[in-house]
C-alpha positions in Angstrom: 8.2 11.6 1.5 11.6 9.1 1.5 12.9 7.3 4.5 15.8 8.7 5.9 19.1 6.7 7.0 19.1 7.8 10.3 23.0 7.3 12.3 24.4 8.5 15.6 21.0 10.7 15.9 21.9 12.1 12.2 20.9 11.2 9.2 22.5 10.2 5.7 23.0 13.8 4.6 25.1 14.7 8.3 21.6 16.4 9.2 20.5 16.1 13.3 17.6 13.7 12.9 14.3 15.5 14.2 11.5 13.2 16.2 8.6 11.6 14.7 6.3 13.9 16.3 8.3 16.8 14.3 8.7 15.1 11.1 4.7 14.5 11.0 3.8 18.2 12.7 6.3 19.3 9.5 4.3 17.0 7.0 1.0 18.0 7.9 1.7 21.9 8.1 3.3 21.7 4.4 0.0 19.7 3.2 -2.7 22.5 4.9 -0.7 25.0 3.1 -0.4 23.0 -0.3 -4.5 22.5 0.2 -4.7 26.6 1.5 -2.4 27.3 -1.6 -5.3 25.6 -4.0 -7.6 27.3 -1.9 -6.2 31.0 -2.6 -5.4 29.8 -6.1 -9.5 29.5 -7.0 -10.3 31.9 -5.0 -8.1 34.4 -6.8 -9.3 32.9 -10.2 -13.3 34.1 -9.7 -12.3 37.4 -9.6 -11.7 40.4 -11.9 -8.4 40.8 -11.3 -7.4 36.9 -11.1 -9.3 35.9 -14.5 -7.0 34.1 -17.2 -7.0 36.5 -19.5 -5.5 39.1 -17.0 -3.0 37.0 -14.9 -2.0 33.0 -16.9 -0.8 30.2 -15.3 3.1 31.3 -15.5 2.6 34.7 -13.9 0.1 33.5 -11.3 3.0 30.3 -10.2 6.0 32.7 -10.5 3.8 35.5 -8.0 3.2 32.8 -5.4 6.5 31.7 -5.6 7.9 34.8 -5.4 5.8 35.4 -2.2 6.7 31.8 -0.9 10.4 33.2 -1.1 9.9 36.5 1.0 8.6 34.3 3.3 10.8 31.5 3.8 14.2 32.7 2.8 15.3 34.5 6.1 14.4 31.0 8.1 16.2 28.9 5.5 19.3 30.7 6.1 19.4 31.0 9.8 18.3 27.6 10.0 20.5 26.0 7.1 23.3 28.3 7.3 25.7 26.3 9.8 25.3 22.9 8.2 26.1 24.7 4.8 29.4 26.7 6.6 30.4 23.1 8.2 30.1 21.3 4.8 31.9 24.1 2.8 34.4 24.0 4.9 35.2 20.3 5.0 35.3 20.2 1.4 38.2 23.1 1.4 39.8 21.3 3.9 39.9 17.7 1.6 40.4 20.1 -1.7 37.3 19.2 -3.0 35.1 22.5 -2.4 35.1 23.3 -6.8 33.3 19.8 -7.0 31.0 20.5 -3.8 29.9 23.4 -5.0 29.1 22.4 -8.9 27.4 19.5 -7.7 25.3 21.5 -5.2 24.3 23.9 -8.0 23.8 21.1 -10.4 21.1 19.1 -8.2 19.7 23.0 -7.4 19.1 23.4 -11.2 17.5 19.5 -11.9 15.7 20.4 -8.4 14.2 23.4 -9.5 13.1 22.5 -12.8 11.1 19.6 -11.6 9.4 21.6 -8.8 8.9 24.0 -11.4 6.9 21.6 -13.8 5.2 19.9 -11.3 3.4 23.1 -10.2 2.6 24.3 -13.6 1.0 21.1 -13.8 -0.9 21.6 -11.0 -1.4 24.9 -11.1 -2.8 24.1 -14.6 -5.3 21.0 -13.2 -6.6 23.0 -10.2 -8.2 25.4 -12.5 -10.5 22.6 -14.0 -11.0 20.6 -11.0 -12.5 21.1 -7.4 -10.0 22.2 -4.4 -10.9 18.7 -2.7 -10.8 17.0 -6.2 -6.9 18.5 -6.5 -6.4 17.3 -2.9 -7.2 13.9 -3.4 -5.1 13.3 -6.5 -2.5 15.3 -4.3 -2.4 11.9 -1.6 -2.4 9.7 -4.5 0.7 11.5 -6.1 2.9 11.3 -2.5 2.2 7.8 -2.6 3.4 7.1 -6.1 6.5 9.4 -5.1 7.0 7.0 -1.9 6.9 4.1 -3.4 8.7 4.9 -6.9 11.9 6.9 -4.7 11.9 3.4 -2.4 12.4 1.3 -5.5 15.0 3.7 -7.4 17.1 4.4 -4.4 16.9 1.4 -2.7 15.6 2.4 0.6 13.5 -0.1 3.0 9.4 1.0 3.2 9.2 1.2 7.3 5.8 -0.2 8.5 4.7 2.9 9.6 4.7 4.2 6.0 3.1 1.4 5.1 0.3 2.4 7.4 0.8 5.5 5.8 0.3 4.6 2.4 -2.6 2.2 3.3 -4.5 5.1 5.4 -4.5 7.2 1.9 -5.1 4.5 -0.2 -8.6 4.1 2.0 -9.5 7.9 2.0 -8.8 8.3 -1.6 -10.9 5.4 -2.4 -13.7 6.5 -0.1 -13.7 10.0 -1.4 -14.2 8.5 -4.7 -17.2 6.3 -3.7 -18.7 8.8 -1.5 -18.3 11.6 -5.1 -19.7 9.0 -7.3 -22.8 8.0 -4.6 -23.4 12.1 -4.3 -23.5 12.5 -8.2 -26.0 9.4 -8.7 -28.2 11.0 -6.0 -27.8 14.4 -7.4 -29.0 13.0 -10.7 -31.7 10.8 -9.8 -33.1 13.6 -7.9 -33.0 15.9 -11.0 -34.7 13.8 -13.0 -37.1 13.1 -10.5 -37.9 17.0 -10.3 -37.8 17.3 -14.3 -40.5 14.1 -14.6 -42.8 15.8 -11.6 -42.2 19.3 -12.7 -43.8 18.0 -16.2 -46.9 16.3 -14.5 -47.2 19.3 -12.6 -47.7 21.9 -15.6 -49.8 19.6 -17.7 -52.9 20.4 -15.0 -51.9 23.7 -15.8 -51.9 23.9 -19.1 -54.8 22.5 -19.7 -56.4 24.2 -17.1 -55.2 27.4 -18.8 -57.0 26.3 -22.2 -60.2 25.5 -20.7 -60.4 28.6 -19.0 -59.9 30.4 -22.0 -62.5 28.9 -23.9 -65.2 30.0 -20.6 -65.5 33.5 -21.6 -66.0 32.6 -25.4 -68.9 29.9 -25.0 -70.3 32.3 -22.5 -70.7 34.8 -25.4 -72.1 33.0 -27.9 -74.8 31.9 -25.3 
């Protein structure tokens, strides 16, 4: 979500920078699985086994988590494991590993906790909102990360995350517009049947009565 310093093809953290076609094939796989996650999450909650009484909020995040772990931590390693050895190791060599490794662990622990909250909270919202609903609100959140992160740490907004920002600014907006037009139309068109569905039975009602009364004058004729 935050600009990277990007130098001699690496960036600020000694990472190998990765193309823009990478970095937005990455961004886009994470967000269909957040969306997938949301997806899973109420489709799990209308059943027997997934009601709230049987599985809460805590034990339903720590499950997924647990399986998003299973999954991932084999490609973490192989995929993490040499930058980790190379920094380790420059940090024996300058005598400074004790402090790497406490700060490592330190930003792991303020890291987790925040990741932890955040999807309690959403976990927590998704069950009383629509999966698109939790989607949209999703954009809106990146973009208040982006922009807050730019002004804390000081890092310059490129213009292609300004088109970024502007591109979900515009479908959030018009998601709302497009809700709020469906639930006017949705409404008109209910009280539309209520007021017709009440002209339609008064016929019948009093059609009822008078047909009632037929067989009575009839006998006392």
């Amino acid at each position: 979500g935050t600009p990277a310093v990007v130098t001699n093809g690496h960036d600020g953290m000694g990472i190998p920078s990765q193309s823009l076609a990478t970095k937005c094939l990455i961004i886009m796989s994470a967000n269909l699985c957040f969306s997938f996650r949301g997806l899973h999450q109420k489709l799990f909650r209308s059943t027997p086994q997934g009601n709230a009484s049987v599985v809460d909020d805590l034990n339903l995040q720590y499950r997924m988590q647990q399986i998003g772990v299973l999954m991932l931590i084999v490609p973490t390693l192989l995929g993490n494991s040499p930058w980790v050895l190379s920094k380790l190791q420059n940090a024996t060599i300058g005598g400074s590993a004790a402090k790497e490794i406490l700060h490592y662990i330190l930003l792991s622990l303020v890291n987790g906790l925040a990741f932890t909250s955040y999807n309690l909270a959403s976990t927590y919202v998704l069950t009383r909102i629509s999966v698109v609903h939790h989607a949209a609100l999703n954009c809106i959140r990146r973009v208040f990360a982006i922009v807050v992160t730019s002004i804390i740490f000081g890092l310059k907004i490129t213009f292609l995350q300004v088109v970024g920002i502007g591109l979900a600014m515009i479908g959030f907006f018009s998601y709302v517009h497009f809700k709020m037009k469906k639930e006017t139309k949705d409404k008109r068109r209910k009280e539309l049947r209520r007021k017709w569905g009440g002209i339609m039975m008064e016929p019948k009602e009093n059609g009822r009565k008078t047909s009632s009364l037929l067989p009575m004058n009839n006998t006392e004729q």
